[in-house]
C-alpha positions as CSV (number, residue, x, y, z in Angstrom):
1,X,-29.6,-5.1,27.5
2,X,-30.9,-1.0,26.7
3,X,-32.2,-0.8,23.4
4,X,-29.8,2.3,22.9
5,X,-26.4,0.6,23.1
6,X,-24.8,-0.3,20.0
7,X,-21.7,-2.2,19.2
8,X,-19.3,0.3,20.0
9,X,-20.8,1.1,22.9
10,X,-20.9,-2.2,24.2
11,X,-18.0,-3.0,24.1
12,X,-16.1,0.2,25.3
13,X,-14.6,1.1,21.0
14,X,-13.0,4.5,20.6
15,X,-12.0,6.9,17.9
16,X,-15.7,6.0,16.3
17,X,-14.9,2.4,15.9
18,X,-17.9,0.5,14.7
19,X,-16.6,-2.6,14.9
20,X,-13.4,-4.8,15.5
21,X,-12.4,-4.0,11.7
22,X,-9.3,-2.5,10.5
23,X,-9.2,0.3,7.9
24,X,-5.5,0.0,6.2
25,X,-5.6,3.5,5.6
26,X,-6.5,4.8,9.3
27,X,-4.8,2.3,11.0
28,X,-1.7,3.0,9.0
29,X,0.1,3.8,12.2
30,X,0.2,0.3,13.8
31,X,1.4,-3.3,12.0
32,X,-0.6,-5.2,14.7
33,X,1.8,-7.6,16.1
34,X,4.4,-8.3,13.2
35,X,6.9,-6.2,15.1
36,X,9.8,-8.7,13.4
37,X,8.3,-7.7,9.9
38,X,7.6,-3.7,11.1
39,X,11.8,-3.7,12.1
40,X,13.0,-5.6,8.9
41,X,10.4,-2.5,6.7
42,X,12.0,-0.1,8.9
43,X,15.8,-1.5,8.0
44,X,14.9,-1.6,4.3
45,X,14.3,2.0,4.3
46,X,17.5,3.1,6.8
47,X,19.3,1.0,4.7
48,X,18.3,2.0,1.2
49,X,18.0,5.3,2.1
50,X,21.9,5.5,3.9
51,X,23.2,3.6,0.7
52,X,21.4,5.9,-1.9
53,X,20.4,3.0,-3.9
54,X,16.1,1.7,-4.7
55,X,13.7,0.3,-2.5
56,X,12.8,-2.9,-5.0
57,X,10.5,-5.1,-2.6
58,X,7.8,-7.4,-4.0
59,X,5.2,-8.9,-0.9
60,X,3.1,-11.8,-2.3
61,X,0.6,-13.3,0.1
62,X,-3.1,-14.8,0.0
63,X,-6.1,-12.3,-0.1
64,X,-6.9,-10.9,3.5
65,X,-3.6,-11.3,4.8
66,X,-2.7,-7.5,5.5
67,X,-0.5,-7.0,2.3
68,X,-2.5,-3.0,1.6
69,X,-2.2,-2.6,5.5
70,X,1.7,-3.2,4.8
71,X,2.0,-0.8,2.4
72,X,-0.1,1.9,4.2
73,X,2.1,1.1,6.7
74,X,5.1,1.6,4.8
75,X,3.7,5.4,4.3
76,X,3.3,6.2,7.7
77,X,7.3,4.9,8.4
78,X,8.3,6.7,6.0
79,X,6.4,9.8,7.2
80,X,6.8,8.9,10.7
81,X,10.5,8.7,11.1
82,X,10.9,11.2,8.4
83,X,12.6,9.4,5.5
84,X,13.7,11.5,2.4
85,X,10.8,9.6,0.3
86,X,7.7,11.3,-1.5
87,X,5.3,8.0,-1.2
88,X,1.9,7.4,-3.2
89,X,-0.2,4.6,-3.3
90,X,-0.9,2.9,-6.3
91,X,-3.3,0.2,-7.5
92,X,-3.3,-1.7,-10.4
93,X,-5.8,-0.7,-13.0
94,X,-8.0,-2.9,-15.0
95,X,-5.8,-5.0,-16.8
96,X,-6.7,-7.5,-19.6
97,X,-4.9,-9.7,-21.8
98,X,-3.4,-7.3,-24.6
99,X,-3.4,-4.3,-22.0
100,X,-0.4,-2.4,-22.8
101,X,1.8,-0.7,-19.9
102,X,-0.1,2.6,-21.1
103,X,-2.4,1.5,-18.4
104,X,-0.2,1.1,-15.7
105,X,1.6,4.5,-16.4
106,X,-1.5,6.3,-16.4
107,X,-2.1,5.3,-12.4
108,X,1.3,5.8,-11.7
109,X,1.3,9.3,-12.9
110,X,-2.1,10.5,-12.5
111,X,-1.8,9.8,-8.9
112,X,0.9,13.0,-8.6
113,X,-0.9,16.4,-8.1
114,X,-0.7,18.3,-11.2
115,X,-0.4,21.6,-10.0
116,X,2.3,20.7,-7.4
117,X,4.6,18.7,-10.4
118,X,4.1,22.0,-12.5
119,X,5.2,24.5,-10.0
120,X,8.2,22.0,-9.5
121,X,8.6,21.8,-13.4
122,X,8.4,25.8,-13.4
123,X,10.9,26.2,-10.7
124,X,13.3,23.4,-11.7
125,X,13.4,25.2,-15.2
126,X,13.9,28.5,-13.8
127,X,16.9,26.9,-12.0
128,X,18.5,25.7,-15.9
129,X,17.9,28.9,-16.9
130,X,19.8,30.8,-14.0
131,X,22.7,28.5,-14.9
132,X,22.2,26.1,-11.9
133,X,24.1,22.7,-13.1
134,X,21.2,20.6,-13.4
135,X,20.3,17.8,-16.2
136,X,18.1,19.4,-18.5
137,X,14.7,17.2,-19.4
138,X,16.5,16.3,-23.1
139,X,19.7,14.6,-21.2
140,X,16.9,13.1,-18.9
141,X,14.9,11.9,-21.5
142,X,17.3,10.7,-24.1
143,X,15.7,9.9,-27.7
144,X,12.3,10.6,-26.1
145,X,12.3,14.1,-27.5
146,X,8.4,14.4,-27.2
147,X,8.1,13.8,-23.7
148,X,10.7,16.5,-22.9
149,X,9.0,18.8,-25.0
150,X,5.8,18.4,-23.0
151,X,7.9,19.1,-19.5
152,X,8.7,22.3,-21.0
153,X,5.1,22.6,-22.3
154,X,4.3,22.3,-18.4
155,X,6.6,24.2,-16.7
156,X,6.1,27.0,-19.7
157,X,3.8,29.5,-17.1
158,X,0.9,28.9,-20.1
159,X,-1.9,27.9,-18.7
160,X,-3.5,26.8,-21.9
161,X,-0.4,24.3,-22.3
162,X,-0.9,22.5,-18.7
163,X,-3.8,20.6,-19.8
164,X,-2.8,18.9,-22.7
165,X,1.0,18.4,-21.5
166,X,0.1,16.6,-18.6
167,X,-2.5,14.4,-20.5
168,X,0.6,13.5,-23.2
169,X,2.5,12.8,-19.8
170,X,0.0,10.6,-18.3
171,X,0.1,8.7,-21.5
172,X,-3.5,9.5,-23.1
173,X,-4.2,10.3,-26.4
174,X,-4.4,14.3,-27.1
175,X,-6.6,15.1,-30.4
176,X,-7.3,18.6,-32.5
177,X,-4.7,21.3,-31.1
178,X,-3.8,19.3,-27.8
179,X,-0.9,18.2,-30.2
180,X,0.6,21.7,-31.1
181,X,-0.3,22.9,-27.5
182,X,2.2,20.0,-25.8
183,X,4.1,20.8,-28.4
184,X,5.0,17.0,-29.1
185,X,4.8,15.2,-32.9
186,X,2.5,12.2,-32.2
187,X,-1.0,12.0,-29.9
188,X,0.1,9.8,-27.3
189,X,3.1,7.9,-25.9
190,X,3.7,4.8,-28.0
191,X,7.1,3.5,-27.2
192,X,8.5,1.5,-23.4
193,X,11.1,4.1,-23.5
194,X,8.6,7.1,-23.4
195,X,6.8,5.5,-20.2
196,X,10.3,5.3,-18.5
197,X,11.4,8.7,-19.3
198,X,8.4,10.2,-18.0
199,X,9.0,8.8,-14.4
200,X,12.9,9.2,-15.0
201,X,12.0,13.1,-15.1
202,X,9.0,13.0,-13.0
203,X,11.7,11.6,-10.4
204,X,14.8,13.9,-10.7
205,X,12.3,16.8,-10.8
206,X,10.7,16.2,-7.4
207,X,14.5,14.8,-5.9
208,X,15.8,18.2,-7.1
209,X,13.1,20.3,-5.9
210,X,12.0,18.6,-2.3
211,X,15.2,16.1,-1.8
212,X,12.8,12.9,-1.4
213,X,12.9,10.6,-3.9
214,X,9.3,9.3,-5.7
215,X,8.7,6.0,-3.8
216,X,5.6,3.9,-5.6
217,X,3.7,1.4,-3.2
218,X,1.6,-0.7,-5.8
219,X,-1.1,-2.5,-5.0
220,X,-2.9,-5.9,-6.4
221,X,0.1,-6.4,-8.7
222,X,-1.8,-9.9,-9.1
223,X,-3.5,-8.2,-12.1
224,X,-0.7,-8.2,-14.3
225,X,-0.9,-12.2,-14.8
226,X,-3.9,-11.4,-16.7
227,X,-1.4,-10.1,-20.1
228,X,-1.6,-13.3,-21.7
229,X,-0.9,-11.6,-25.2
230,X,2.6,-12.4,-26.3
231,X,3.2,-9.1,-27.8
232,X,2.2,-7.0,-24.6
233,X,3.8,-8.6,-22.3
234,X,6.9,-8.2,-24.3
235,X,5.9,-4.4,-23.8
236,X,4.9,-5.0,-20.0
237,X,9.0,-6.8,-20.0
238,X,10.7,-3.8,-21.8
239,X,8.9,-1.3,-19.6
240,X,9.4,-3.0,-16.2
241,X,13.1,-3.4,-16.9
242,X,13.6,0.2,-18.1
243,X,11.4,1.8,-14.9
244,X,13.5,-0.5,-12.7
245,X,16.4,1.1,-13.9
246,X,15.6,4.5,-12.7
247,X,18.0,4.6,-10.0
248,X,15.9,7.1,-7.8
249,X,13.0,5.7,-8.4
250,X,11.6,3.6,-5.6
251,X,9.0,0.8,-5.5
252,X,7.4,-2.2,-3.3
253,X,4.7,-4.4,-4.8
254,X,2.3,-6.5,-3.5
255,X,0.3,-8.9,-5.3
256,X,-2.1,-12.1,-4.1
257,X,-1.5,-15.3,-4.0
258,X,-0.7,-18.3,-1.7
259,X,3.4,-18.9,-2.9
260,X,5.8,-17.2,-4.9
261,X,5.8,-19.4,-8.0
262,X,1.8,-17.9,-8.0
263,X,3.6,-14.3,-8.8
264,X,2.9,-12.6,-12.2
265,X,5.0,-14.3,-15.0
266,X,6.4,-10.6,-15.8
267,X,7.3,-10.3,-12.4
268,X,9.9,-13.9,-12.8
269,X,11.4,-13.3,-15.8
270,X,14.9,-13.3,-14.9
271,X,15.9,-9.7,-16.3
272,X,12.9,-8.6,-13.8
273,X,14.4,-10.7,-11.3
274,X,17.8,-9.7,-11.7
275,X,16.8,-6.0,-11.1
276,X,14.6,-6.5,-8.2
277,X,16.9,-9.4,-6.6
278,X,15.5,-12.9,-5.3
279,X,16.0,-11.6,-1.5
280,X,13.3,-8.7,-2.3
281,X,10.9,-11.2,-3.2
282,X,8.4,-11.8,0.2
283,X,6.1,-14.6,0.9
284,X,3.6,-13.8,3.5
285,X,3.0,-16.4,6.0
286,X,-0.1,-17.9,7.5
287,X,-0.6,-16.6,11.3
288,X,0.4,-19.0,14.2
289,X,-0.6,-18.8,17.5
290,X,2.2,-16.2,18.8
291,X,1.4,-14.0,16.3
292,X,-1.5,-14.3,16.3
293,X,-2.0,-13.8,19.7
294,X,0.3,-10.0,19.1
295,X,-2.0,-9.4,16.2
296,X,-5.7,-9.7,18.5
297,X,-3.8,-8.2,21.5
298,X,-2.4,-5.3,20.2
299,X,-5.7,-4.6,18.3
300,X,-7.9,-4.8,21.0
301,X,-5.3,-2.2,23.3
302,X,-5.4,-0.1,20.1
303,X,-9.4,-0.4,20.1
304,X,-10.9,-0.5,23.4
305,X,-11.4,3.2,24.8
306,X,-9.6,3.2,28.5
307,X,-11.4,5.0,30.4
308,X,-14.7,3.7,28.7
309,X,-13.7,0.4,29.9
310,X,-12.2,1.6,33.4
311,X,-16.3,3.5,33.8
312,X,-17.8,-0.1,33.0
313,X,-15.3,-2.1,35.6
314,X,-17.3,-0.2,37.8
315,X,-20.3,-2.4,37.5
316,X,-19.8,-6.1,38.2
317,X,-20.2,-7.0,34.7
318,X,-16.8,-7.9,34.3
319,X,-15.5,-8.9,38.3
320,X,-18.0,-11.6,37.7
321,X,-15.8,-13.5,35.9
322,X,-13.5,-15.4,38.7
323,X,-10.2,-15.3,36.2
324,X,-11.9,-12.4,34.5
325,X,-8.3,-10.8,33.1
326,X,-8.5,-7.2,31.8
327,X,-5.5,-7.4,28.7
328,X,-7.8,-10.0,27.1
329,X,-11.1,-8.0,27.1
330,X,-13.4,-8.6,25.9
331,X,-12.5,-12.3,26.3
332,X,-13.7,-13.9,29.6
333,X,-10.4,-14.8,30.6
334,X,-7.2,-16.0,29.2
335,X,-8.0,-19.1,28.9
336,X,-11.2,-18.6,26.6
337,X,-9.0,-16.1,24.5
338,X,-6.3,-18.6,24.3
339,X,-9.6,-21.1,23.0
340,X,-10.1,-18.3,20.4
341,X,-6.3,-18.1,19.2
342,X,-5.9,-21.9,18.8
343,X,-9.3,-22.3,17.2
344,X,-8.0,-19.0,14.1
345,X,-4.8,-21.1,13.8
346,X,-5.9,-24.1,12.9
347,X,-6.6,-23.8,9.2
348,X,-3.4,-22.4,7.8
349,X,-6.0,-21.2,4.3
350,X,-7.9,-19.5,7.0
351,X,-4.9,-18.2,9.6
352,X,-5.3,-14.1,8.3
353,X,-5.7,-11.0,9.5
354,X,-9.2,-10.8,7.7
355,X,-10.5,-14.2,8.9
356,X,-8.9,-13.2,12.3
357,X,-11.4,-10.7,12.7
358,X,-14.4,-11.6,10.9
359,X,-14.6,-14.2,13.5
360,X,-13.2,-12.5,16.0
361,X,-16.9,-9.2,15.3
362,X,-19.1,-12.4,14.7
363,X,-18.4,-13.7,18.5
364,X,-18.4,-10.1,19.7
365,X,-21.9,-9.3,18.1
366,X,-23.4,-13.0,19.3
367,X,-22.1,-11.4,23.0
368,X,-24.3,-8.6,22.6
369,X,-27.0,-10.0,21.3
370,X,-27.2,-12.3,24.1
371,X,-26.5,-9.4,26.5
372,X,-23.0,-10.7,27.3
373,X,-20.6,-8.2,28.4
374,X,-17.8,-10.6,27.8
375,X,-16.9,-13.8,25.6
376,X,-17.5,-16.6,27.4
377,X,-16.6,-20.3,27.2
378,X,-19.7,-21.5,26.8
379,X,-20.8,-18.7,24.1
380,X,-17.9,-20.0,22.3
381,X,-18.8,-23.5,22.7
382,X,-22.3,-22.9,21.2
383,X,-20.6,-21.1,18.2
384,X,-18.9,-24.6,17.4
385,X,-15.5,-23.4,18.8
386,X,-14.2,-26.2,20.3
């Protein structure tokens, strides 16, 4: 084996793979092997999206099993097939037992680009003022005067009022002259109702200016069964059941844990429930073998470079292997990577997409490091895969 060949090398990688991991973000484009759960994604959106009514969708599923690759994945469909959603990625913040939803506002707002929501502000007030019939941010906002004020205060063309109006609207406290600059009466937002008319008019804003709705894909909702104080979850309740409310505001969550009944208590309450429905609640299943076997397949087709493996063919490295069958490189044959499937399957705790390939790069690298071109049998024997 040269000194100079690394893993990618080895074994033929492209696109400046290191490894046989997955990056959620960069391999948003491809599920690997759920196609059944890709299509039913795929129909949620059509569906919602033909309808005019929200995408409420909560996936709950052990850690490692693929649920931020989902949502990533989510993105790219949306993207991809050119749905009329404006998607972000969210992840929980730190969350602690008297948290209030302050918290979880702030990452839900913060994570929109302030200069592109104040040119939409700007134009959408422009619009109001040219006599366009459009809801005006007090009919938006209701008796959340304040945080129609500050929309104003951002689409006012003042640069000096950007700053402090978009802090109000992110929910952090503004001191000294931030006050009279957002032009609101108290330093921060203190009621459920403010929280909900911010993303009610963040929402109509971007649907009136871009014709996508908002679309929120939140991440490690698992953090929110950390509120243990009775009087902010009651906060956390009101909130929830206001955003989910906003009827053009759209959302998927994804929290860990091995069943549903390991959800967040706020997320089961049944006026939470009610609004999302029982059929948009998703338990993530355990791998078995046939999809499994999609998941490593399609991975490795996605992985391995073509013509990098076609230049190595070449050499005998991989004829020598009598039953030596190239769609399960870098597998010896199918039979060994049929060894390697049931051996993944066998532990349900264990049957993920991060176990999948931890033990999947821990064969590959004992390979190399034994000068192996492929995964042998007996390599996977002496790894205790029986």
């Amino acid at each position: 084996m040269s000194d100079k060949l690394d893993f990618s090398q080895w074994f033929c990688l492209g696109n400046g793979r290191k490894n046989f991991s997955i990056d959620p973000l960069e391999d948003s484009r491809l599920l690997f092997g759920d196609t059944d759960e890709e299509a039913a994604i795929d129909r949620r959106l059509r569906r919602a999206q033909l309808l005019n009514v929200p995408v409420r969708l909560v996936w709950i599923g052990p850690y490692g099993m693929g649920k931020t690759h989902r949502l990533r994945h989510t993105a790219y469909l949306i993207k991809a097939n050119d749905y009329k959603y404006e998607a972000h990625y969210v992840v929980c913040g730190d969350i602690s037992e008297k948290t209030g939803f302050g918290r979880m506002h702030y990452e839900l707002v913060n994570t929109l680009d302030t200069g592109v929501i104040r040119g939409h502000v700007d134009e959408y007030m422009k619009r109001i003022r040219d006599g366009e019939t459009l809801p005006t941010f007090e009919e938006i906002c209701g008796t959340s005067s304040d945080v129609a004020k500050a929309f104003k205060s951002l689409g006012s063309g003042n640069d000096n009022l950007v700053g402090p109006a978009w802090k109000y609207l992110c929910g952090l406290p503004l001191k000294g002259n931030e006050i009279d600059l957002a032009n609101v009466t108290r330093p921060v937002l203190e009621l459920t109702g403010d929280f909900a008319a911010v993303l009610s008019a963040l929402a109509t804003v971007i649907e009136k200016q871009t014709d996508r709705q908002l679309f929120y894909l939140i991440d490690e909702a698992e953090k929110i069964n950390r509120i243990t104080n009775k009087t902010a979850e009651a906060a956390w309740n009101e909130a929830l059941r206001a955003i989910l409310d906003i009827k053009n505001l759209n959302i998927i969550m994804s929290a860990g844990g091995e069943k549903l009944d390991q959800l967040p208590v706020l997320l089961m309450f049944p006026d939470v429930v009610r609004r999302i429905q029982k059929e948009n609640y998703v338990q993530m299943e355990p791998f078995k073998a046939p999809l499994a076997t999609s998941f490593v397949s399609q991975l490795l087709a996605s992985l391995v470079d073509g013509e990098k493996l076609a230049e190595l063919q070449k050499s005998d490295a991989l004829t020598s292997a009598a039953d030596f069958d190239l769609e399960c490189y870098p597998f010896a044959s199918r039979k060994v990577f049929e060894r390697f499937i049931d051996n993944v399957v066998i532990d349900p705790r264990e049957a993920k997409p991060s176990v999948v390939l931890d033990k999947l790069n821990t064969i590959a690298v004992e390979a190399l490091l034994s000068g192996q071109r492929l995964i042998s049998g007996d390599l996977m024997t002496q790894l205790g895969y029986s």
